[in-house]
C-alpha positions in Angstrom: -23.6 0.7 -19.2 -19.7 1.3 -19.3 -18.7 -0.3 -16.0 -14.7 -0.2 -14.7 -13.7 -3.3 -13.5 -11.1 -3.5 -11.0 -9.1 -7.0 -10.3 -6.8 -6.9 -6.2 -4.1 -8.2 -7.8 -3.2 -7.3 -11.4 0.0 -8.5 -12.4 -1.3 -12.3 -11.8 -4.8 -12.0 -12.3 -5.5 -9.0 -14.7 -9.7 -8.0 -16.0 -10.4 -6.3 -19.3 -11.9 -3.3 -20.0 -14.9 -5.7 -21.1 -14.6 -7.8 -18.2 -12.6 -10.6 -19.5 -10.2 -12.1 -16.6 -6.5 -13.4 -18.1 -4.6 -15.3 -15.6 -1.1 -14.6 -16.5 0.7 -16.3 -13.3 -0.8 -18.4 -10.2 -2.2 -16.0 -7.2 -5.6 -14.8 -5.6 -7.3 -12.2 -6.4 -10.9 -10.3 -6.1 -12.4 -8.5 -9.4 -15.0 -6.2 -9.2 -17.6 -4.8 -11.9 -17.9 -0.9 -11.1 -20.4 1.6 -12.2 -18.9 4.6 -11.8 -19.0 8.4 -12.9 -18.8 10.0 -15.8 -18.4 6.9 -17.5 -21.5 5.1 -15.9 -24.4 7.1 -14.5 -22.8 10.5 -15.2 -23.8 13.8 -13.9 -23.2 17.5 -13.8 -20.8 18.0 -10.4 -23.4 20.9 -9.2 -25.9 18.4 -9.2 -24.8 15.4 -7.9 -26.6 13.4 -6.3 -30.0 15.0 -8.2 -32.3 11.4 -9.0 -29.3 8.9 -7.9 -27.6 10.5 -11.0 -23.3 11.0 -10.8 -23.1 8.1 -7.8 -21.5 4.9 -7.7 -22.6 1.4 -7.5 -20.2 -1.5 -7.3 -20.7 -5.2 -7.8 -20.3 -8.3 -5.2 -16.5 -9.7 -5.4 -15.4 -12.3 -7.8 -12.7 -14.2 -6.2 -10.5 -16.3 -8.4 -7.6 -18.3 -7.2 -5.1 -19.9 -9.7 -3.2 -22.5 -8.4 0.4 -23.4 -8.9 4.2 -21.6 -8.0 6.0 -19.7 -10.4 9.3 -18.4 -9.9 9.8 -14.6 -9.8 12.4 -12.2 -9.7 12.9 -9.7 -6.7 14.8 -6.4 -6.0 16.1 -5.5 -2.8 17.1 -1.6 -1.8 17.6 1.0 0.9 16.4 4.3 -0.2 18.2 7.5 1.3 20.9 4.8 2.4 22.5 3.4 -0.5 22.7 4.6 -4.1 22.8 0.2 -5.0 20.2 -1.8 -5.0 20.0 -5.4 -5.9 18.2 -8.0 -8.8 17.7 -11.7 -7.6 16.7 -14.0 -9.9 14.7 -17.0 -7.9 14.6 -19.3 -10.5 18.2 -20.1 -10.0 19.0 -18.3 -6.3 21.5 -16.2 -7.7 21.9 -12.9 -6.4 23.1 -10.7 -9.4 25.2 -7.7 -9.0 24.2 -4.6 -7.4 23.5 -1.8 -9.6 24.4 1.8 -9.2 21.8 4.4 -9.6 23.2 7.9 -10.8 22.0 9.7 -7.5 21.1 8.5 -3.7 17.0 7.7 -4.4 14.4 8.4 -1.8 12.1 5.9 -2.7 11.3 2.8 -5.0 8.3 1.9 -6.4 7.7 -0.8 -9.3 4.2 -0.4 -11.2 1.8 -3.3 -10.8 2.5 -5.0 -14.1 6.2 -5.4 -13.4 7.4 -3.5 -16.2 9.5 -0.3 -14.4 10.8 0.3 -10.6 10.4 3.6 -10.2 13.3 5.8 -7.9 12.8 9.2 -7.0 15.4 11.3 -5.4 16.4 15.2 -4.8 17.6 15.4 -8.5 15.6 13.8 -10.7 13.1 10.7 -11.5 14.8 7.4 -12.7 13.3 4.8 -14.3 15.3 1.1 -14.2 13.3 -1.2 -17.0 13.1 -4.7 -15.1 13.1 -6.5 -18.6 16.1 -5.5 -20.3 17.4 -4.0 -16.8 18.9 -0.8 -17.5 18.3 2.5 -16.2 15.9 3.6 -18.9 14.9 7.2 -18.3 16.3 9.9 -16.3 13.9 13.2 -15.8 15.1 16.2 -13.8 12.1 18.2 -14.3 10.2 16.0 -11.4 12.7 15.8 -8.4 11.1 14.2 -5.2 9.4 11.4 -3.5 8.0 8.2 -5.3 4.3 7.8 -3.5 2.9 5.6 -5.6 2.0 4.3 -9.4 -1.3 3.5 -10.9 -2.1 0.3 -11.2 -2.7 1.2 -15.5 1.1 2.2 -14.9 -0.3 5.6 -17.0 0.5 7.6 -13.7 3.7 8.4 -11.0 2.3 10.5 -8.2 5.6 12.1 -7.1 6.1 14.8 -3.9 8.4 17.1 -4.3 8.9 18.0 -0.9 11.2 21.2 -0.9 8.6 22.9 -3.4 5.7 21.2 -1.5 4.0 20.4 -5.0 2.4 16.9 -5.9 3.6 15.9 -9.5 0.8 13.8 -11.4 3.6 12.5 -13.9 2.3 10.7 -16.8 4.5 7.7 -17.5 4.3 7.4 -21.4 4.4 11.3 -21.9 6.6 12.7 -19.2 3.9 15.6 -18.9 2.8 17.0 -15.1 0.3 18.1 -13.7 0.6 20.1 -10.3 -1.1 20.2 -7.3 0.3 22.1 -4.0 0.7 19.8 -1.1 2.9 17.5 1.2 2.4 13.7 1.4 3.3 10.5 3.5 1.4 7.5 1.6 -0.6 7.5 -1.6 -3.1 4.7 -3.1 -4.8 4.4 -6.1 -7.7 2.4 -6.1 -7.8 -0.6 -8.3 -9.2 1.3 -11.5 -6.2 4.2 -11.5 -9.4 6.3 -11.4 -8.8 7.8 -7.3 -6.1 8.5 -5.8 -5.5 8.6 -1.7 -3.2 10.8 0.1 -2.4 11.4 3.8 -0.2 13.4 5.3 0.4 14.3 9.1 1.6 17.0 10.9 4.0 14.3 13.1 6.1 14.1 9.4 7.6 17.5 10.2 7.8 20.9 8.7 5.6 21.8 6.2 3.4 18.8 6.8 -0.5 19.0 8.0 -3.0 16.6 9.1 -4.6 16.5 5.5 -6.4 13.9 3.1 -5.4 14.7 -0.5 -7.9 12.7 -3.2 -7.4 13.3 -6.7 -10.4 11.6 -9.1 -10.6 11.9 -12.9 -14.3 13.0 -13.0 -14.2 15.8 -9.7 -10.5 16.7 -9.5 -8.6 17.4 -6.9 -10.1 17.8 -2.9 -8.8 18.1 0.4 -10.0 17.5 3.7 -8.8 18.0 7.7 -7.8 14.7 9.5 -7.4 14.0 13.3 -5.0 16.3 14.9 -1.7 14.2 15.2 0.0 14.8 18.0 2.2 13.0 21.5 1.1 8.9 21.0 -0.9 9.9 17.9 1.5 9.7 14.7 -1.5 11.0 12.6 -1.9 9.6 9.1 1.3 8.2 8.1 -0.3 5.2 6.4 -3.4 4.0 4.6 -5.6 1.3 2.7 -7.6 0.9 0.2 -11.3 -1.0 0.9 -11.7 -4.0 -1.6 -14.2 -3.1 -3.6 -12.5 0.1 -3.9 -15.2 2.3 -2.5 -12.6 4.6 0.3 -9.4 4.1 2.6 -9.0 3.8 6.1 -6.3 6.6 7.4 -3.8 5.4 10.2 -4.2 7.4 13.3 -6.5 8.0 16.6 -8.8 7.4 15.5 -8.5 5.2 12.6 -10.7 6.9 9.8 -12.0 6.3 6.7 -12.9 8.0 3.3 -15.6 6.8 1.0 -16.7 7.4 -2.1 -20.5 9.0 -2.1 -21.0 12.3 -1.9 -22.7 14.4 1.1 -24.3 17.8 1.2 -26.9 19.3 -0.6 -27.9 18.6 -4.0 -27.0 22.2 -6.6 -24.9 23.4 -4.0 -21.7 22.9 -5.2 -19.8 24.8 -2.1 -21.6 22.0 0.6 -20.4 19.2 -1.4 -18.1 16.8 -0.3 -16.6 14.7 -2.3 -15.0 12.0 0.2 -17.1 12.7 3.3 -15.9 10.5 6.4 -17.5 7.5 6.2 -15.9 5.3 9.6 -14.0 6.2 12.4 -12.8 3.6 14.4 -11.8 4.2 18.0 -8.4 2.6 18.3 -4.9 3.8 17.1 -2.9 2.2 14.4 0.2 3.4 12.4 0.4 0.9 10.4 -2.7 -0.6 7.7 -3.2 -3.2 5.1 -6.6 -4.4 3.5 -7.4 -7.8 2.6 -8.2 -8.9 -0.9 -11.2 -10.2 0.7 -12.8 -6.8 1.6 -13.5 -8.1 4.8 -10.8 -6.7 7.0 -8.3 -3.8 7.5 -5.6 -4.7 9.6 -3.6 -2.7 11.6 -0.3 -2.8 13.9 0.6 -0.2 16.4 3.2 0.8 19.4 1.6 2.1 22.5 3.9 2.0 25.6 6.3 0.1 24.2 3.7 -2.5 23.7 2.7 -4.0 19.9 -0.7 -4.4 19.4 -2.6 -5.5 16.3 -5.9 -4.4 15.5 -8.3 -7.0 13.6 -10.8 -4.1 11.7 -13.7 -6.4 10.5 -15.6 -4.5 8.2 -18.9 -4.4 6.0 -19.8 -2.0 2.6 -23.7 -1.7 3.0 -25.2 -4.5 1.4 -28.6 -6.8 0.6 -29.0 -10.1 0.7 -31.3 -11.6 -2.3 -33.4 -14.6 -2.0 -31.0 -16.6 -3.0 -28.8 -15.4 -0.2 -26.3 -13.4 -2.1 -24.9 -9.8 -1.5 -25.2 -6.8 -3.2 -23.9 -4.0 -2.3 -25.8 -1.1 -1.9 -25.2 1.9 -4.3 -24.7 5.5 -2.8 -28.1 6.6 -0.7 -29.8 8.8 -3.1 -30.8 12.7 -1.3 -33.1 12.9 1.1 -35.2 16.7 1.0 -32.1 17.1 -1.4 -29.5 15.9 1.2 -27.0 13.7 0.0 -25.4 11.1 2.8 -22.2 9.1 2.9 -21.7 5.8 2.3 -21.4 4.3 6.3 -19.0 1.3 6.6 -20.2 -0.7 10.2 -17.1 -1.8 11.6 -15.9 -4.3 14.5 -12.3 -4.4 16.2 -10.5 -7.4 17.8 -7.4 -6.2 19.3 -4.7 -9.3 19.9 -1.6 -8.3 21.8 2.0 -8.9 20.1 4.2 -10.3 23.1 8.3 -10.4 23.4 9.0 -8.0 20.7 11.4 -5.2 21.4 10.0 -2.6 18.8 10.6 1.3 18.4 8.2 1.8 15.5 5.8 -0.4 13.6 6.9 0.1 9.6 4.3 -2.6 8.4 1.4 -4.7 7.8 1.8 -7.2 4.5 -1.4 -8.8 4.1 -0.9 -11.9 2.0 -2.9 -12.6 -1.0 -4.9 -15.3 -0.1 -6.0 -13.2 3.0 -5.1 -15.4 5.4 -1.8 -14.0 6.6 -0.1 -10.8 7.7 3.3 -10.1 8.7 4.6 -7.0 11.0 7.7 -5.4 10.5 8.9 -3.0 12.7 12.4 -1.4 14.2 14.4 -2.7 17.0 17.4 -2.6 18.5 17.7 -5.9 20.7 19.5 -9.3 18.9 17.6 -12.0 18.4 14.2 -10.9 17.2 12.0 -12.5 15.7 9.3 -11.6 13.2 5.5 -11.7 14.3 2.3 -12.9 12.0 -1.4 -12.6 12.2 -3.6 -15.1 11.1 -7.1 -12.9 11.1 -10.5 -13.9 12.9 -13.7 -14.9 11.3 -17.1 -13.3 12.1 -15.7 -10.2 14.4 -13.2 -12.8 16.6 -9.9 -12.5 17.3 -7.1 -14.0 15.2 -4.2 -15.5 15.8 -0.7 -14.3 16.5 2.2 -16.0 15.9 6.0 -15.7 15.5 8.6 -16.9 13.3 12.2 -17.5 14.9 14.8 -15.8 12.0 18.3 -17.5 11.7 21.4 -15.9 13.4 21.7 -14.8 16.8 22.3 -10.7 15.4 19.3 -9.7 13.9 17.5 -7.2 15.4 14.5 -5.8 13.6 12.6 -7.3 10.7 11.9 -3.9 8.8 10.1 -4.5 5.2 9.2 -7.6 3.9 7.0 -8.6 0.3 5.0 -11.9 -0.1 5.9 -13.9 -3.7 2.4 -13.2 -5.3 2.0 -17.3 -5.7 1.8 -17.0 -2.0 4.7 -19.4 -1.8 7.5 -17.3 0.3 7.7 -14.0 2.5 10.9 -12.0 1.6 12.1 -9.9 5.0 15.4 -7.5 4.9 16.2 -7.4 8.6 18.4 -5.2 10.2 21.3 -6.0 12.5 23.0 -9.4 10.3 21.8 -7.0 6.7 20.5 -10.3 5.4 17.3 -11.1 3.5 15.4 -14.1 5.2 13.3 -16.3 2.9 10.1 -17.1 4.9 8.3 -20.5 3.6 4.4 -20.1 4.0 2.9 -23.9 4.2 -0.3 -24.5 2.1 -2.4 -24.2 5.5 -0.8 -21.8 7.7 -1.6 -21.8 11.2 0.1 -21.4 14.8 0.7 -25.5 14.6 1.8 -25.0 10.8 3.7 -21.9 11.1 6.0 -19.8 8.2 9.8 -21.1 8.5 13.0 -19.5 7.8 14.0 -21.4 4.9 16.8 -19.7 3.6 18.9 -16.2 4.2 21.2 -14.0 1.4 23.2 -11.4 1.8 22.2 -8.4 -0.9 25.3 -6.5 0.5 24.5 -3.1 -0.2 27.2 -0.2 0.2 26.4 2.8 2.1 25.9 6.3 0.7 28.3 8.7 2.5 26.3 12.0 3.7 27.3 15.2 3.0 28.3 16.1 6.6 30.7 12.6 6.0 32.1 14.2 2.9 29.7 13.0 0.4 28.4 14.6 -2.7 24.9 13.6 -2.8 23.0 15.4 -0.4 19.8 12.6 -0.8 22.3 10.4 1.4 21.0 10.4 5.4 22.4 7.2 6.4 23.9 7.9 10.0 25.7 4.3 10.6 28.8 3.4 10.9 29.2 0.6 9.0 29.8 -0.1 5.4 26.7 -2.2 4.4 23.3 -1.2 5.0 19.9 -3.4 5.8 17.4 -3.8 2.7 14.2 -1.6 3.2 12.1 -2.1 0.1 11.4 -5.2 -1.3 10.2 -5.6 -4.7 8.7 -8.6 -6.6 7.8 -9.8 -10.2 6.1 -13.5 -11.3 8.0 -14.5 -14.0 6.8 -17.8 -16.3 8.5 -21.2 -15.2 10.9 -23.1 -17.6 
């Protein structure tokens, strides 16, 4: 059999095509061994399903931890807000100078091995090369939005938003293929083989309540979500399931997607690809996934209340004699009717007290998986920045909160962790700093992350149009000069 094998965290701890793990840096990581169409167990697409044949099958997770620290370099920047962003070199703690990109971007992306951070703006894709750090490419033929970028790094998926047209952009080529469509969040699952995308109606013109997936055996598929709509911000957000079987969609309800097949078998106009495959009665806007498959966290703002939602879940399995899982391929038809894979779910819901939020921006699950920080907007000084240290068994975890340094902050809004596990970065809003949070071998509520240290990226505002500005990507409506980091990037680097 030609399996895939799919590794949760591949710039640290990276599996072969044969299977082989390297362990380039220290970090945590699940690998999987996938058997998966048309490479493994192909099929015709009209008949799908026909004796088990075209459906997937993966293999229990392998976890592999590899200790140590390593230093790492990290980029800060403020997409739509400042044409600057920001190289820090931790090995040292120098913050380098700011660079200028040629237009305002609208998003920043770097690929999973490091190698490019990817900006997409109203005029053109730019590619900044991390290890000789210049702007390396500049391509005007695929303006827009930045989603995401396959974990292979062979792939952009970039939304040109005006057009309404998804570019799959292939990185070594600079050839596109189209598809029409608007987008909030794209995911590709560990083996760059399926891509996710949601979009809501809440996002404004143009957009519908709509799952996009794009897979290199079926092609592209779409499907109706949830009707977004009053406390209901639709999908705006969404996570991929470790093993990579589906994603949970953000919303009410929270959904999700999986990966075997329902209708009936040599009717290719019933089939659906992605069928739903959970629903999960309890709103989120904001997901993460642990690299531990067993939960998907969310964070959400009902009220003016924070709330985080613990989503225990479990892919179908069977235990062996010798008590280990397997889990369970795709059902195989029924009188010819194929069903989806069902993920059983339960939800532990832990209130997030004394936080003055307007939105929730984010859940950052940490790579040992057990940690998450929220982010969110605020306008009230002193705020601090709230973590979840999940249950076990279905109970509720733990939240806590982390005090950050100077009396002006007011809203931690995007934050990475170091992928040793070692440090939290946080751009918060009101002092523009980025906070360095320390996470202690064995976190907990008595243990807790610290505020360890705090730099100023200082990054200049764009000046919008209506201001007298040129680039029209610019919508920063402040007054001030400097603007708050909002995407956070981060690469291990070798210690010397």
């Amino acid at each position: 059999m030609t399996l895939d094998y799919q590794s949760t965290d591949p710039i640290d701890i990276s599996v072969g095509s044969g299977g082989a793990v390297s362990t380039a840096f220290p970090g945590v990581a699940s690998v999987n061994a996938i058997c998966q169409p048309p490479a493994c167990n192909p099929s015709p697409i009209n008949v799908t399903g026909l004796y088990g044949g075209g459906l997937s099958i993966s293999s229990n997770p392998v976890k592999i931890t590899v200790p140590g620290t390593a230093s790492d370099y990290v980029w800060f920047g403020a997409p739509g807000q400042s044409q600057y962003f920001v190289p820090v070199e931790l090995l040292s703690g120098t913050v380098g100078a700011s660079v200028r990109l040629p237009y305002v971007p609208n998003s920043m992306v770097m690929d999973r091995t490091g190698t490019n951070i990817y900006f997409g703006s109203s005029h053109e894709l730019m590619y900044y090369s991390t290890a000789s750090n210049t702007l390396a490419k500049q391509d005007t033929g695929v303006p827009g939005v930045v989603l995401a970028v396959s974990p292979n790094n062979a792939q952009l998926l970039i939304n040109d938003q005006v057009r309404q047209v998804f570019y799959l952009y292939s990185v070594s080529g600079g050839s596109s293929t189209t598809f029409g469509g608007m987008g909030t969040a794209a995911a590709w699952t560990p083996d760059s083989r399926t891509l996710y995308i949601t979009d809501s109606a809440q996002s404004g013109a143009g957009h519908k309540d709509t799952l996009y997936v794009y897979n290199q055996n079926s092609g592209w598929t779409s499907y109706p979500l949830p009707a977004s709509g009053g406390a209901n911000p639709g999908a705006q957000n969404l996570a991929i399931t470790v093993p990579g079987v589906g994603a949970y969609l953000s919303g009410a309800p929270t959904v999700a997607h999986t990966w075997c097949p329902s209708g009936t078998v040599g009717n290719a106009a019933s089939t659906l690809f992605y069928p739903q495959g959970d629903s999960v009665n309890t709103l989120t806007e904001a997901l993460a996934a642990t690299t531990d498959g067993k939960h998907i966290l969310g964070a959400e703002l009902s009220g003016g209340a924070m709330t985080v939602s613990d989503i225990g879940i479990t892919v179908p399995a069977a235990t062996s004699s010798t008590g280990i899982l397997t889990p369970l391929p795709c059902p195989e038809p029924t009188a010819g009717v194929m069903s989806p894979l069902m993920i059983t779910h339960t939800v532990a819901q832990v209130p997030v007290s004394g936080v003055s939020a307007t939105a929730v921006d984010q859940v950052v699950a940490s790579p040992q998986s057990n940690l998450a920080f929220i982010t969110y907007n605020g306008t009230t000084t002193g705020a601090t920045l709230p973590y979840y240290i999940p249950g076990t068994g279905g109970a509720a975890g733990t939240v806590g909160y982390v005090p950050l340094s100077g009396s002006s902050v007011t809203a931690p809004l995007a934050g990475a962790f170091s992928p040793d596990d070692t440090y939290f970065f946080v751009g918060t809003a009101g002092d523009n700093m980025v906070h360095y949070i320390t996470i202690p071998a064995n976190v907990s509520t008595t243990t807790p992350p610290t505020d360890s240290l705090q730099v100023a990226p200082n990054l200049p505002a764009c000046v919008p149009v209506a201001a007298g500005g040129l680039d029209p990507g610019c919508n920063y409506t402040g007054t001030g000069t400097i603007v708050p980091v909002t995407v956070i990037t981060v690469k291990p680097r070798s210690t010397t």
